[in-house]
DRENZAMI-864773 format. One line per 4 residues: number of its first residue (from 1); for each residue z, y, x of C-alpha. Coordinates in nm, 2 decimals, m for minus. Last residue first. Example, Ala and Ser with C-alpha at 12.3 -4.5 7.8 and 13.67 -1.06 7.14 Angstrom:
<recs>
2> 0.71:m0.11:1.37  0.78:m0.45:1.23
</recs>
This chain:
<recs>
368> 20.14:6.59:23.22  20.09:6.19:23.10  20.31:6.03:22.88  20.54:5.80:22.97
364> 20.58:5.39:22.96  20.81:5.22:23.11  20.88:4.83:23.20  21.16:4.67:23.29
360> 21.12:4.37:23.49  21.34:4.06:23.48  21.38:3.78:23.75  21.15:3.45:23.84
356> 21.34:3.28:23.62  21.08:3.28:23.35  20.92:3.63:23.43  21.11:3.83:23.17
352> 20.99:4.14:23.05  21.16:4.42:22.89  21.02:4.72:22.74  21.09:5.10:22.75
348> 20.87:5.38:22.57  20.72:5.72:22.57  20.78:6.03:22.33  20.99:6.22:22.59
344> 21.26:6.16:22.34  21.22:5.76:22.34  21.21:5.80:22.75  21.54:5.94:22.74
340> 21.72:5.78:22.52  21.59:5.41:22.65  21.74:5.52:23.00  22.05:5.64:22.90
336> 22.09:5.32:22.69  22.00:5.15:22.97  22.28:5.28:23.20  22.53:5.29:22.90
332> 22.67:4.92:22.91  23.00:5.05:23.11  22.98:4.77:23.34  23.26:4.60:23.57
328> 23.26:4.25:23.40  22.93:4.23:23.36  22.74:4.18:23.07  22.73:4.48:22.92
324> 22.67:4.61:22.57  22.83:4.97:22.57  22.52:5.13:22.40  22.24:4.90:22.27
320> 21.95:4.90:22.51  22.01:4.56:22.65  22.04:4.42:22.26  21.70:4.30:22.19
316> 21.68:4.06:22.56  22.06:3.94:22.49  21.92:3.59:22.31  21.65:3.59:22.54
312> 21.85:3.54:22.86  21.75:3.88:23.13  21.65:3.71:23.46  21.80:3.56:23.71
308> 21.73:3.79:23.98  21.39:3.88:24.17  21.38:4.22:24.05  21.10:4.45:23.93
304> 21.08:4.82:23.81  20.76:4.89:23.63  20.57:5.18:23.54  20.27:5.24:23.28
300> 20.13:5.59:23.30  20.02:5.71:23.00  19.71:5.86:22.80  19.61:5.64:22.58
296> 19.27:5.52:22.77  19.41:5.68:23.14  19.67:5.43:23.18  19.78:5.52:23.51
292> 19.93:5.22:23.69  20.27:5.27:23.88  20.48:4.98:24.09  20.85:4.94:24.16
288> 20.96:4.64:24.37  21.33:4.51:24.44  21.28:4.20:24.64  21.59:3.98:24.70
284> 21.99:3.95:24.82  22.27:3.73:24.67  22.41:4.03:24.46  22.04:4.03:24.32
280> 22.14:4.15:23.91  22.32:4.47:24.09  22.02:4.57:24.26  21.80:4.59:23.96
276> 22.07:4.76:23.78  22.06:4.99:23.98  21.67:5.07:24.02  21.70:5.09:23.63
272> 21.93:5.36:23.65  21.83:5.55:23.93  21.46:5.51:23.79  21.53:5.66:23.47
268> 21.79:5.94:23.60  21.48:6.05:23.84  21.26:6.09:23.60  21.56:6.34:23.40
264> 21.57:6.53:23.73  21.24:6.55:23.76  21.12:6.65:23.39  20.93:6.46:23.20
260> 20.55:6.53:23.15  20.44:6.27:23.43  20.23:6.37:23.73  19.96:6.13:23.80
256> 20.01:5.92:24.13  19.71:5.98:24.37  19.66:5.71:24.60  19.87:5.45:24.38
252> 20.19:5.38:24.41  20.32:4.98:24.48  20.65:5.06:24.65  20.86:4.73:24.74
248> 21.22:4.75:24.84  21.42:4.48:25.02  21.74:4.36:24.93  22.02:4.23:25.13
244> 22.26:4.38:24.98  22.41:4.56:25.23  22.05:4.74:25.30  21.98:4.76:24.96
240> 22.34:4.98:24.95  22.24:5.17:25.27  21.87:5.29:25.14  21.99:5.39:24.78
236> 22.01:5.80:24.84  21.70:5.76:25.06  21.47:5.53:24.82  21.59:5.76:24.54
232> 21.48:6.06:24.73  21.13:5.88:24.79  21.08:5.73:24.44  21.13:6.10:24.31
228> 20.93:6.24:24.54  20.63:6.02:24.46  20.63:6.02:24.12  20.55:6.44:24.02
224> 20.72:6.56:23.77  20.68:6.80:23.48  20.84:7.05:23.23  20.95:7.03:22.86
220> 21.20:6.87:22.64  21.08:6.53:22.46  21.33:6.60:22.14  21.63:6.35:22.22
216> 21.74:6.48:22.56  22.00:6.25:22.73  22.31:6.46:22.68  22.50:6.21:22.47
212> 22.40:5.92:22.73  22.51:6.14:23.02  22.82:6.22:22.88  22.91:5.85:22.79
208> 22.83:5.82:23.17  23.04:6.06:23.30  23.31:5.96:23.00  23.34:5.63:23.15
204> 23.32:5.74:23.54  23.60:5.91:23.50  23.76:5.67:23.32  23.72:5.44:23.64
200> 23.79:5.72:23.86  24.15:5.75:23.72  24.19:5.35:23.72  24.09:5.36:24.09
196> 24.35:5.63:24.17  24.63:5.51:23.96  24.55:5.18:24.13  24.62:5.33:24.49
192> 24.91:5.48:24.36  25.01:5.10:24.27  24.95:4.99:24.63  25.16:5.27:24.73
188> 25.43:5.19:24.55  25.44:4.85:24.57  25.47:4.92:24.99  25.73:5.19:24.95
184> 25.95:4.93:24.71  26.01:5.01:24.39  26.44:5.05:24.27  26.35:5.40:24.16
180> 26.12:5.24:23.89  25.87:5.48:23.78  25.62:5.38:24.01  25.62:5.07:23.83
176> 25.62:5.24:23.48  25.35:5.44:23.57  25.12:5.13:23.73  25.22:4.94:23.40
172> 25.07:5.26:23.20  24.76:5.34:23.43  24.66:4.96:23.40  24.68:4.96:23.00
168> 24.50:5.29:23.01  24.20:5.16:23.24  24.13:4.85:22.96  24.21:5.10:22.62
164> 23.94:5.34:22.79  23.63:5.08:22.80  23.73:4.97:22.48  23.79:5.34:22.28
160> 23.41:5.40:22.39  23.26:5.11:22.25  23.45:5.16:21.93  23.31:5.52:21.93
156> 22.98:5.45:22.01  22.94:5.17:21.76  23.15:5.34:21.48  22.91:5.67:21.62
152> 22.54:5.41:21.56  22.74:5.28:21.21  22.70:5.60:21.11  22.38:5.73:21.20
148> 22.24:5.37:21.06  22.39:5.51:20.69  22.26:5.87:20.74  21.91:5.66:20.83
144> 22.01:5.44:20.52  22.04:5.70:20.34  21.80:5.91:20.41  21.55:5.61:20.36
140> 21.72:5.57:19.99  21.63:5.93:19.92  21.27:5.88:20.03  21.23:5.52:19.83
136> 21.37:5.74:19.49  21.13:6.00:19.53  20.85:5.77:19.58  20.95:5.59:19.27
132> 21.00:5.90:19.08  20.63:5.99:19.16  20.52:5.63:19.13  20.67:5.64:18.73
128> 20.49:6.04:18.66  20.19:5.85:18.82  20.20:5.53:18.61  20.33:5.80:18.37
124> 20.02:6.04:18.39  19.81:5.70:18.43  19.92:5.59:18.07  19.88:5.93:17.94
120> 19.48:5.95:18.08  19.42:5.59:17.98  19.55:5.72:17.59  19.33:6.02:17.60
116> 19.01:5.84:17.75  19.08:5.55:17.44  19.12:5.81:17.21  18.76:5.97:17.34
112> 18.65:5.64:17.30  18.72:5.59:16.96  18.63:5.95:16.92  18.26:5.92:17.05
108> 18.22:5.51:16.88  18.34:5.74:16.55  18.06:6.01:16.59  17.82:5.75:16.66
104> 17.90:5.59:16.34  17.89:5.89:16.15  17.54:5.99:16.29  17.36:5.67:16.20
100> 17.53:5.63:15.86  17.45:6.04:15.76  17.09:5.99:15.90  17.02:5.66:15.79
96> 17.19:5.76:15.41  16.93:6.10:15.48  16.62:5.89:15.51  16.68:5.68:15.20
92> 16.67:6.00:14.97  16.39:6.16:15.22  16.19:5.84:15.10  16.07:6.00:14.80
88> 15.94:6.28:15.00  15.76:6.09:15.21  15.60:5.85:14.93  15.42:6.16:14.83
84> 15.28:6.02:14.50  15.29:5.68:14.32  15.65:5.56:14.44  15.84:5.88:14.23
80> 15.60:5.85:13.94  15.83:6.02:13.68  15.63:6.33:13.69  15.59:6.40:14.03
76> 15.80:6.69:14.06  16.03:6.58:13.82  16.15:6.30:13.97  16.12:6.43:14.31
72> 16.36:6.75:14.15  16.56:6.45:14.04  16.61:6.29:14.39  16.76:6.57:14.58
68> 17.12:6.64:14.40  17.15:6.20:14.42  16.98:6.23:14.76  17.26:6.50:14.86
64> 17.54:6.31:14.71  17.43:6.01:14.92  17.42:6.21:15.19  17.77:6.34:15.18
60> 17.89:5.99:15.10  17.67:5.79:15.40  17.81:6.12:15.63  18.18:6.06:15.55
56> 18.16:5.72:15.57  18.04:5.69:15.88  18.27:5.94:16.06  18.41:6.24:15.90
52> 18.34:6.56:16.13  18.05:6.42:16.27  17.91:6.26:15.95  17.97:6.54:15.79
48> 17.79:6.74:16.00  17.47:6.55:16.04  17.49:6.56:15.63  17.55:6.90:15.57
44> 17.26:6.96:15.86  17.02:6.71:15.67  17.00:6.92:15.40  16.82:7.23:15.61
40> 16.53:7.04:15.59  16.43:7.00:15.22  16.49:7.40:15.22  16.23:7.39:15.46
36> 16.02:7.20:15.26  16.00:7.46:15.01  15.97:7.73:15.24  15.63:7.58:15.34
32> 15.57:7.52:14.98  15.62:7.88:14.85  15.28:8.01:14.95  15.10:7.77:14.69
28> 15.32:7.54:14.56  15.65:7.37:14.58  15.84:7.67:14.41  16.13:7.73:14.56
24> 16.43:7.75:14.27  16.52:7.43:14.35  16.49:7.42:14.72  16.73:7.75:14.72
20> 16.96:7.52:14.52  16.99:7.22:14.71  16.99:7.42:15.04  17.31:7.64:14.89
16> 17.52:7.35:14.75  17.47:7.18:15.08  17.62:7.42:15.27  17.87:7.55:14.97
12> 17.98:7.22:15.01  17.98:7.14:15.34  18.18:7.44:15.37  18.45:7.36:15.18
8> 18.50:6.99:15.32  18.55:7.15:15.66  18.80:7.42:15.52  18.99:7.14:15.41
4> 19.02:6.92:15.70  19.09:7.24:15.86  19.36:7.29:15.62  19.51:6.93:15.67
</recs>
């Protein structure tokens, strides 16, 4: 309300001052230029008013100026005011346009300076709102990653207390056999024989539940070259394809790229696959594993190929999970070993079934 005030004030003694420095100006001889000066300086009152008030503020303020104006034109020309110097008796009409024209542009600026300020709030919320929004959708994805976390350890754990329950249950009755004094030599040793098996069963459990929990996550470092790897593992598995009945394919090419994995964890991959492979062709058949540089996206694309049954659809998504298993005698954590360790050297594992013609499981790792 003061400015408001103070603005008021000073049009006043703005306008007060022009009117009355015109009227004491003579309007002839060497005084006229000064005259119309004075004349001039009225229409910044006006300009000002209507800037400060809007339209109606500058049509009153230059009203009141005409109406202070228009008598010295009166008496100027001697009560003939549209005879002589229709200018000047026109200045009247020309400040109203002035005031009007001015106020009105002034109000069409603030409207839409209004209209700037209240887009500008509405978009600080909108953005203030997405900001919380955002926040909201982040903590939420924690969550459910803390949440999927879980249920992946109920998983691992359940999975784990199953495959130990079966192996316990046969160490107990084999204990309380052998406990018996009245037990035969022959039960006895049959049953040792179980202890044993059982033993190496569990053993073979937590080696692989080991393995799976070991199984780097963050890519690790070092290299590995294909060809040595295949070759060992061609070696180490040459008298069980030989039982089997199965014969192994090598499609390499000249110069197989070197792989940025490490060659023990490489060879882990392959084992893995390789044996599971073998174990889907207990009737015998071709066990083939191929390479092809991707040189585009920088991988190499191998594939390991059996001529079994095939992998159903409806199991094809859970493979990878940890302790599912479809035979008998599984643990379910060779692929899971396998998919952990290619996801954490940044690569990828895939499954492709050849409608009956057997399964192939594809991987794909980065280049060295």
């Amino acid at each position: 309300m003061g400015a408001r005030w103070l603005k008021l004030g000073a049009l006043v003694v703005m306008a007060g001052a022009a009117i009355l420095a015109h009227y004491l100006t003579p309007a002839s001889g060497g005084h006229l230029l000064l005259h119309d000066v004075y004349a001039r300086i009225l229409y910044l009152p006006v300009i000002l008013a209507g800037f400060w008030f809007g339209w109606r503020g500058g049509l009153l303020c230059a009203f009141l100026v005409g109406a202070a104006y228009f008598p010295h034109i009166y008496q100027h020309l001697g009560g003939r005011i549209f005879s002589l110097n229709l200018n000047r008796t026109l200045e009247a009409v020309v400040y109203l346009l002035v005031g009007g024209t001015t106020g009105w542009l002034a109000d069409r600026l603030r409207r839409s300076h209004h209209r700037l300020e209240r887009q500008s709030r509405q978009l600080a919320e909108t953005l203030s709102a997405l900001t919380e929004r955002t926040r909201e959708v982040f903590t939420a994805e924690e969550q459910l990653r803390r949440a999927d976390r879980l249920a992946a350890l109920g998983q691992l754990t359940t999975g784990l207390a199953h495959e130990i329950r079966n192996p316990l249950g046969s160490l107990r009755g084999a204990a309380e056999i052998l406990s018996d004094p009245e037990t035969p030599p022959d039960t006895r040793r049959r049953f040792s024989g179980v202890l044993v098996e059982e033993v190496e069963r569990l053993d073979g459990v937590l080696k692989n539940f080991l393995d799976y929990a070991r199984a780097q996550k963050d890519g690790g470092s070092g290299s590995s070259d294909l060809c040595p790897v295949l070759a060992r593992l061609a070696t180490l598995l040459g008298k069980r394809l030989d039982s089997a009945g199965i014969r192994l394919e090598l499609n390499l090419p000249a110069q197989p790229p070197a792989l940025a994995i490490g060659e023990d964890l490489l060879q882990q991959v392959l084992l893995n696959l390789m044996l599971n492979a073998i174990e889907a062709m207990p009737a015998g058949g071709t066990l083939s594993v191929s390479a092809r540089p991707e040189a585009g996206d920088g991988r190499c694309r191998i594939t390991v190929a059996d001529t079994g049954p095939g992998i159903p659809k409806d199991i094809r998504e859970r493979i990878f999970d940890p302790f599912f298993t479809t035979k008998s005698s599984g643990t379910g954590l060779g692929l899971s070993i396998v998919h952990k360790i290619v996801t954490g050297h940044h690569g990828q594992v895939s499954v492709l079934d050849r409608e009956g013609a057997g399964a192939s499981l594809i991987v794909e790792l980065p280049l060295a």
